[in-house]
C-alpha positions, -999 to 999 in steps of 0.1 A, spaced: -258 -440 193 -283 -436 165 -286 -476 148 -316 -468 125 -305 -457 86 -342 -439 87 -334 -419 121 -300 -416 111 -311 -400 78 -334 -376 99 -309 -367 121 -284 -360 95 -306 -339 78 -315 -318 108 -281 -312 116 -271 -305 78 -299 -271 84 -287 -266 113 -251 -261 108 -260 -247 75 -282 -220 96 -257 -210 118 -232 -205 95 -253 -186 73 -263 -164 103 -222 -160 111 -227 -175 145 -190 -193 142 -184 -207 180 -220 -227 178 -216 -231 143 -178 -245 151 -190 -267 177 -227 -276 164 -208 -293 131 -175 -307 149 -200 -326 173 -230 -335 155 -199 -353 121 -188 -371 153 -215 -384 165 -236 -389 130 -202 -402 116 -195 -427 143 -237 -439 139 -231 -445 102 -200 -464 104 -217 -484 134 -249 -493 113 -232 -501 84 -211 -523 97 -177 -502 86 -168 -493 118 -158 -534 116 -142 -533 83 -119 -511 97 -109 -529 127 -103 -559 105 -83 -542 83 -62 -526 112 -57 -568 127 -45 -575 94 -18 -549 93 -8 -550 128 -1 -595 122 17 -582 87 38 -558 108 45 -581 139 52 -609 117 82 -585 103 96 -582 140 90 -618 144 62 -626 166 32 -644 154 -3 -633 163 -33 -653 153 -64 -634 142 -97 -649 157 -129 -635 145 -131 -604 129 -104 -580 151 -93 -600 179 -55 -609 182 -42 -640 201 -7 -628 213 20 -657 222 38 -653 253 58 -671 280 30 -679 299 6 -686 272 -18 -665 245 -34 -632 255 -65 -620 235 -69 -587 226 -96 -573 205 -92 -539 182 -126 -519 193 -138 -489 184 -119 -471 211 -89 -491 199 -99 -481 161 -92 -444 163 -122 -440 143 -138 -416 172 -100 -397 168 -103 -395 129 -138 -386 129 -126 -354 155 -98 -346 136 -117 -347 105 -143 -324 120 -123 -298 137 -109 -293 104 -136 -296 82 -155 -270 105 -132 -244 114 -141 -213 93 -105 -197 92 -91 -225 72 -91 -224 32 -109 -248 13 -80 -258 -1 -61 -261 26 -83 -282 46 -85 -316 25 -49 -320 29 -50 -311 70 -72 -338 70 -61 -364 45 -28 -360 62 -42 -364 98 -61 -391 89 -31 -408 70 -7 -401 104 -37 -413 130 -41 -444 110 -6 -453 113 0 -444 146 -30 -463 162 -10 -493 142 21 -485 162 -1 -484 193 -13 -516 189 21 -529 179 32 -513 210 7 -533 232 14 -567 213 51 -563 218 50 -556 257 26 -586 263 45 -608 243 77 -597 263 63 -595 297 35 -623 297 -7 -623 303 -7 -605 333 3 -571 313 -25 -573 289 -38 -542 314 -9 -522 315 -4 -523 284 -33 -511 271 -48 -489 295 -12 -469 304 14 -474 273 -7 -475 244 -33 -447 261 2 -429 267 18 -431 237 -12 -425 219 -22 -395 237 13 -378 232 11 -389 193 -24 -372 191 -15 -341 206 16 -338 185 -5 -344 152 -32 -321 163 -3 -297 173 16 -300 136 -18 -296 115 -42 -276 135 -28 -252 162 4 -242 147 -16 -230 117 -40 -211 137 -15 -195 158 2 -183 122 -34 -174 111 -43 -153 147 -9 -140 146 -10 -127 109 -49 -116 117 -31 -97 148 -3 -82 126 -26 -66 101 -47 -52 132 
């Protein structure tokens, strides 16, 4: 993880010629994957050392107490993302991270997207506002999903919870999103492409 604006401006900008160099040259698969990666990782630096990466976290704890106060439990918010959770056997802490952010999913999504050369311009800024817009809100439903399951069952599924149902639930959400907005087009796309061959 790059934490430095100066290397992270160096960085960016050899990537930048990079990916502008191998797309110039037509060389799609490392041009694909050369830009997909490198907006991950250079995305996920910026965010980190600009301290955004954290705004959104907060901004996600705030939602997720809105939206469990509606189904009537009460979380308290320590610090900037953490959650204290009310059960029968006390509070459970749990904190929103970066792997609890989706900001490492968005940043994907965003990228395989952006980058993928058989998509129209115009086509790709709503793929991603769209995928952004549905990641965003499942995460939120992840994390309800985890609040509501240790305030049901107690402390000791704080685990459970996270690591199984929310990493389940989120995974099958993901691939469903990914399915909608970026393989079913590019089936239509190959298939069309396959058509007029």
């Amino acid at each position: 993880m790059i934490m430095s604006p100066y290397m992270l401006l160096f960085a960016t900008a050899v990537w930048a010629l990079l990916t502008w160099r191998l797309w110039s040259t037509r060389h799609w698969l490392v041009f694909y994957i050369t830009g997909a990666l490198g907006f991950v990782l250079l995305g996920i630096s910026a965010l980190r050392t600009f301290g955004l990466d954290t705004a959104v976290e907060y901004a996600q704890a705030q939602q997720v107490i809105a939206l469990a106060g509606l189904l009537g439990i009460e979380l308290s918010h320590l610090g900037t993302s953490g959650l204290a959770i009310p059960n029968h056997t006390g509070w459970a802490i749990f904190d929103i991270g970066i792997e609890c952010s989706a900001l490492l999913e968005t940043l994907a999504f965003t990228a395989l997207v952006a980058f993928y050369p058989a998509f129209r311009p115009g086509n790709k800024l709503w793929m991603v506002l769209a995928g952004v817009a549905a990641t965003w809100v499942v995460n939120l439903l992840r994390i309800l999903l985890i609040v509501g399951i240790i305030n049901a069952l107690g402390t000791s599924w704080v685990y459970p919870a996270h690591a199984v149902f929310g990493r389940l639930f989120f995974f099958a959400a993901t691939v469903a999103i990914y399915w909608f907005l970026v393989t079913r087009p590019t089936i239509t796309i190959v298939s069309g492409n396959l058509k007029e061959a």
